[in-house]
N, C-alpha and C positions, 0 to 999 in steps of 0.2 A: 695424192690421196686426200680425199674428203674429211678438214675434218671441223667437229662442232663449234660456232663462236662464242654460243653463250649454253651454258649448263643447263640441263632439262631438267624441268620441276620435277619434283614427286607425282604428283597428278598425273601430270603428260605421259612419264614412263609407266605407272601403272595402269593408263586407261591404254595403252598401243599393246602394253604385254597381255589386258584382258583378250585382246582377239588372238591368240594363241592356244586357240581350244583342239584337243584332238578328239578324233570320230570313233566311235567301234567300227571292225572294217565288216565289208558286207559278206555277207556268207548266201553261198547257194547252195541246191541241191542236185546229187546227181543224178545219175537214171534210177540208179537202185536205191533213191533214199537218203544217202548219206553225206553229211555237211562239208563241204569244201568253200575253202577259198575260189573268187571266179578263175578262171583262164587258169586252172591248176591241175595237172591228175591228181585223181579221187586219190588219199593213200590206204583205205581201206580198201577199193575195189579195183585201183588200179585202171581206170575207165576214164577218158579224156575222150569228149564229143563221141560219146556211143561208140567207142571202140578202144578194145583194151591194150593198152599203152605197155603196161608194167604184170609180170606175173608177178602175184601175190601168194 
């Protein structure tokens, strides 16, 4: 197991935690309009690649 030989600064650890950013995830739209997550059926319309998946 790896492990550290000398103590890491303050610096060091707060400038490696800075790239620790999170994204908003992307949203798309489906045929009829309404916002989904990508590769997901609609849960309002129930419609995955123009064809419905789920009665709603």
């Amino acid at each position: 197991m790896a492990v550290p030989k000398r103590k890491m600064s303050r610096s060091n650890t707060r400038s490696r935690r800075a790239q620790w950013k999170t994204t908003a995830p992307t949203l798309t739209t489906c045929d009829r309009g309404h916002v989904t997550l990508p590769h997901t059926v609609c849960p309002e319309c129930g419609r995955y690649d123009k064809r419905t998946v789920l009665a709603v």
